[in-house]
N, C-alpha and C positions, 0 to 999 in steps of 0.2 A: 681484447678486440672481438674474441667471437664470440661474446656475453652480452655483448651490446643492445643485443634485440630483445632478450629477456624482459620480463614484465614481472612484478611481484608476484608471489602468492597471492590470489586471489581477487587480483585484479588485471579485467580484461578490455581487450580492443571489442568493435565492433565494425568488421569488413561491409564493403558497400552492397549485394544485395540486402545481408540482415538488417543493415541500417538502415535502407529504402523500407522496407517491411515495417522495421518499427515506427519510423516516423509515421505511415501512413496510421500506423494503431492508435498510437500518441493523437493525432488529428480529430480522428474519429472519437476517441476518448474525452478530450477536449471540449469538442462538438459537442458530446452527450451531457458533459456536465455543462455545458452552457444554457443547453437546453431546459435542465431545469432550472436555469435562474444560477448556477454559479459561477463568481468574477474570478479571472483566472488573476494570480498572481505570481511574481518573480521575486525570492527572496534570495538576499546576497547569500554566497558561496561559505563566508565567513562573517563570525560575530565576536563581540565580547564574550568570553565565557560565562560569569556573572546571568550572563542573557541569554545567553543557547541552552543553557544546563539549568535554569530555574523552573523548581519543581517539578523536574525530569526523571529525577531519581538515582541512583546512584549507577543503574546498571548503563544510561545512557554515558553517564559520564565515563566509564572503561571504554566505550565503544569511539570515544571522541578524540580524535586527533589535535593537539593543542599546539599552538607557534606564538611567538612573541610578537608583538607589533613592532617595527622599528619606529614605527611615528608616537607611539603614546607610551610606549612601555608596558604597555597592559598583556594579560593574556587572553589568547582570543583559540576560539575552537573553530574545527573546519566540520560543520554540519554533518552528523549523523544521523537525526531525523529532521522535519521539516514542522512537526507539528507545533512547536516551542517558539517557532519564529513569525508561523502565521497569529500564532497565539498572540503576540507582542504586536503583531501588526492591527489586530483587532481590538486591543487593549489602548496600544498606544497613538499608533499610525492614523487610525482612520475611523473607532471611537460611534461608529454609527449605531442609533437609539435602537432600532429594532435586530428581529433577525440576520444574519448575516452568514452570506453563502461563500464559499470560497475554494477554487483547486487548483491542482498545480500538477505539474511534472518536471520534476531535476534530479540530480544523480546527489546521490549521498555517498558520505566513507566511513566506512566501519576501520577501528584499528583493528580488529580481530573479525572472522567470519560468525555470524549468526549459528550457522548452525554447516557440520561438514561439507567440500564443497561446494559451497556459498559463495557469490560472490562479495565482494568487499568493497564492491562500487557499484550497490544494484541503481536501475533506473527506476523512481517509484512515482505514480500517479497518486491521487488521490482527492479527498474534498474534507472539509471541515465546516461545520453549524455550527455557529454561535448565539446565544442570546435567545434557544428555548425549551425550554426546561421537560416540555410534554414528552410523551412517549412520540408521539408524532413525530417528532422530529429523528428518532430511531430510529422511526419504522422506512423515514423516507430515503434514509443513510443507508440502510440494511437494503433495502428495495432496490438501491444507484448500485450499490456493489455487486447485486444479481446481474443488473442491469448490464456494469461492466463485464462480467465473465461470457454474457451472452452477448454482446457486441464485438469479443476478443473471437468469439465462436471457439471456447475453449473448451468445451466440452459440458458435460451433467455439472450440475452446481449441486456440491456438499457445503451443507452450512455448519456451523459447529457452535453455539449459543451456551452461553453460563452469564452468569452475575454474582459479581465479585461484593453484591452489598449482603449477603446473604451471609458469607462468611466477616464482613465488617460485623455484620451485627452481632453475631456468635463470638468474637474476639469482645467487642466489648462487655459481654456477659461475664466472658473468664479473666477480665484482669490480670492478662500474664504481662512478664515485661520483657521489654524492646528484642532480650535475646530466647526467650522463651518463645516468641511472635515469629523470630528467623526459625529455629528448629521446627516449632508446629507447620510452617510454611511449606517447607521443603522437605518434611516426611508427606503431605498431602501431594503436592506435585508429583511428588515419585510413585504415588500410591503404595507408597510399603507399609503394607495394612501392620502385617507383627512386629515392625519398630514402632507403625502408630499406637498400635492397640499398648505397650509398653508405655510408651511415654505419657499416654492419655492418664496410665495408673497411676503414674510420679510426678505429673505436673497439676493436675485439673481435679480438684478434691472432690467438684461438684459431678455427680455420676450422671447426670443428664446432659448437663452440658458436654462433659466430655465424650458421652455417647452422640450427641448429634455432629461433632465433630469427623466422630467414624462412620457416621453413615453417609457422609460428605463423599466419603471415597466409591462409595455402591450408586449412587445419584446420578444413573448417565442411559441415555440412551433414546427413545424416543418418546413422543410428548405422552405418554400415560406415566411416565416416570415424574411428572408435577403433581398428580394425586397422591403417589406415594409418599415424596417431599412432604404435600400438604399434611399427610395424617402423621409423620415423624416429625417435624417440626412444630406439631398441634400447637407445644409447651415452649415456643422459640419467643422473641422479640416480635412485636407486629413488623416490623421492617421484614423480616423473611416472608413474612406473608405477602407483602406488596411487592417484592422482587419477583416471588411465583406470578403473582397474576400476572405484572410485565409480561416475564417471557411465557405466559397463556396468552397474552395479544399478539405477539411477535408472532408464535405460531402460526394464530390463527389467519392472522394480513397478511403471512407469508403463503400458504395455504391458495389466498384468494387471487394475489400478483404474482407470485409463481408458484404455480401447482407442480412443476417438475421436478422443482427444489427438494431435494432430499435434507431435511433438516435433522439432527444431533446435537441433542442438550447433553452437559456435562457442567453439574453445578459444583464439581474437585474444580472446573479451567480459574485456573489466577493469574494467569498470565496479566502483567499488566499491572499487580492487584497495588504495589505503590504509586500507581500512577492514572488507573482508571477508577473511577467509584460506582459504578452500577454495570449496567449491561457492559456483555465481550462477546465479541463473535468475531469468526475467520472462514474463509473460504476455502475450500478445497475439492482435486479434479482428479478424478481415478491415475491420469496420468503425470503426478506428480509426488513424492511421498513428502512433500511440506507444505504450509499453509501459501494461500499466491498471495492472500491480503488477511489483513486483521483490522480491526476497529474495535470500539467502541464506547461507552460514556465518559467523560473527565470532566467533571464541572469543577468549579475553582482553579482551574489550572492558570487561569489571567492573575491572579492575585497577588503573584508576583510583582507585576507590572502593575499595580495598583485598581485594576479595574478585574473584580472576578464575575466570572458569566458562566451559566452553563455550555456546555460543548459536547459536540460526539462529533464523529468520522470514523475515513477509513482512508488505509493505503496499500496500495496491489503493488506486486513487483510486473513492472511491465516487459523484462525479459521474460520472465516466466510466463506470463500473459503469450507475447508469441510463441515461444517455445509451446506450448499446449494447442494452439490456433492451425499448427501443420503448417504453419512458415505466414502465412497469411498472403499479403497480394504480393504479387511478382513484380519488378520493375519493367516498366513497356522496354518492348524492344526500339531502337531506336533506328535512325535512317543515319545513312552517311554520305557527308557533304564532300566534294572533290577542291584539294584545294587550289584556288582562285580569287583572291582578293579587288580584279580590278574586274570581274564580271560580274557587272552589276544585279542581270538577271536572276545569278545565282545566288545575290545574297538577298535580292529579294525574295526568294524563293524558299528562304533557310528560313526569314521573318516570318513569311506567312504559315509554316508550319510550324513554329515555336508558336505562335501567338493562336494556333490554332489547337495546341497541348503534345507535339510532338515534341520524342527528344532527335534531337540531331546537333550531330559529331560531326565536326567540319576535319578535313585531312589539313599536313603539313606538307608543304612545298617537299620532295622527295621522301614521303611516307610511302611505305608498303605497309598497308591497314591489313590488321589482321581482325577480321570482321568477330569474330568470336570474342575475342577479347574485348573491346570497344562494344562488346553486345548492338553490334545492328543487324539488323535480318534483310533490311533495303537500303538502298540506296538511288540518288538526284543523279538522272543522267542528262545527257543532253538529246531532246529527238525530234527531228526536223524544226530544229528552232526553239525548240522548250524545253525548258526543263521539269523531268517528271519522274515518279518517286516507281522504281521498277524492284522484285527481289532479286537479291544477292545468289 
């Protein structure tokens, strides 16, 4: 009995000031991606798994909650990201010729937390391009995510920029296999230079290659670090060279749309790296020590679904968004109505300040209104005949 109100690990309620607050961010969010041209959509809660989990990769499928159908027998996943499903919606659903803009806001579930403390039901916004291949279309993804952290009014915008084709291309020079590609993976992530510098000796025969592999890990910091890239990689695949100039443009747009932007290249980031094929980037706020969003490129990802297009996005946690915002708007105080059902006066008078954007809390036939609680600061009295809205 007195466990009853418990809530999982890592999944939480959201009480009604922060909910007013978020929804109004949510709106506004909404608003903005509307604004440049994207259709917002609703995608179900749950799918077949076959269809949530194609070409997602395997780390999404740990994070995914699985239940049986009673009606088909099939198994189906309860959503953990959302980008797989607009994916299918664009592939399959709605199949339109050109570019195609898209966002969203719905809650996801992780069976495990992301990263400690995490929630495991964040609310995530976001947007997704389909169908154009240019840098352009990055630069306009990367630009909207600014876009949102300054609209959340969350504070200085840290960007954080890599490309994940840069290390494709390096992989396919050394011919390692499937388990050789896990280890070289995940010594780079951790940056443990002297387990790399070891294994580079006993996997990778080729001394260049495996040297540009280590120097993958030194490759971070601010854009004079693409010169250096350029003159270490002289001897690479042309593919790293067109990944640098990329993120030489992104700088530089970034540069010109927001100059405030503190930008941070880091061509070790892989995040992603089985599931995006070029550009990554994520956002981050002095006042938070994780990323609030992450994006960036996947083309092929529709191919599943028979129809492959290029693709990029991004998706912010919008708890975290308020959380960094200082609460964001307050709920109005409201007025409070006395209650009276057969005074007509008074309930016209309740209409015309709701319909005028007022909230107002009508009482109950033997209520003692406790004005704090009920949050109204005023209240409808009655004064020589009218009624008029006085403070409490």
């Amino acid at each position: 009995m007195t466990n009853r109100w418990l809530l999982p690990d890592g999944i939480e309620e959201i009480q009604p000031d922060r909910a007013y607050r978020l929804e109004v961010l949510r709106r506004r969010l909404l608003d903005l991606y509307h604004s440049w041209g994207y259709d917002l959509v609703i995608p179900p809660l749950v799918e077949f798994s076959e269809s949530l989990l194609s070409g997602a990769g395997a780390d999404l499928d740990l994070l995914t909650f699985k239940v049986t159908d009673q009606l088909s027998g099939r198994m189906m996943g309860i959503r953990a990201d959302i980008t797989p499903q607009i994916t299918r919606m664009d592939a399959h659903s709605l199949r339109r010729q050109g570019p195609s803009r898209f966002c969203y806001a719905a809650t996801v579930l992780h069976t495990l937390p992301r990263s400690p403390l995490q929630s495991r039901s964040p609310i995530q916004v976001g947007v997704e391009l389909y169908g154009e291949p240019s840098l352009a279309a990055d630069i306009e993804v990367i630009n909207l995510m600014v876009e949102t952290v300054r609209i959340a009014e969350a504070g200085p915008v840290h960007l954080d920029l890599g490309h994940v084709g840069i290390y494709r291309s390096l992989l396919e020079e050394a011919g390692l296999s499937e388990q050789q590609e896990a280890a070289l993976f995940d010594l780079l992530q951790r940056k443990a230079v002297p387990e790399l510098e070891s294994w580079l000796g006993a996997n990778i025969a080729d001394t260049e290659n495996a040297g540009m592999f280590r120097k993958l890990v030194d490759l971070s910091g601010d854009a004079s670090i693409l010169d250096d890239a350029r003159e270490l990689f002289s001897g690479a695949p042309a593919e790293v060279e067109l990944a640098l100039d990329e993120l030489g443009e992104i700088v530089r747009q970034l540069q010109k749309a927001a100059p405030g932007a503190e930008v941070y290249l880091d061509l070790c980031e892989l995040r992603g790296y089985h599931y995006h094929t070029g550009l990554v980037f994520s956002v981050y706020s002095p006042g938070l020590g994780q990323a609030i969003g992450n994006g960036g490129r996947y083309d092929h990802v529709g191919e599943a679904f028979g129809r492959s297009r290029p693709a990029t996005g991004f998706n912010v946690s919008l708890t975290a968004l308020l959380a960094l915002s200082g609460g964001g708007v307050m709920p109005l105080a409201g007025i409070y109505a006395p209650a009276n059902e057969s005074d007509e006066a008074l309930q016209q008078a309740v209409r015309h300040l709701r319909d005028s954007g007022e909230r107002v809390v009508s009482g109950f036939n033997g209520q003692t209104p406790d004005f704090a609680e009920l949050q109204c600061d005023r209240q409808l009295v009655l004064v020589a005949g009218q009624y008029q809205v006085v403070p409490i």
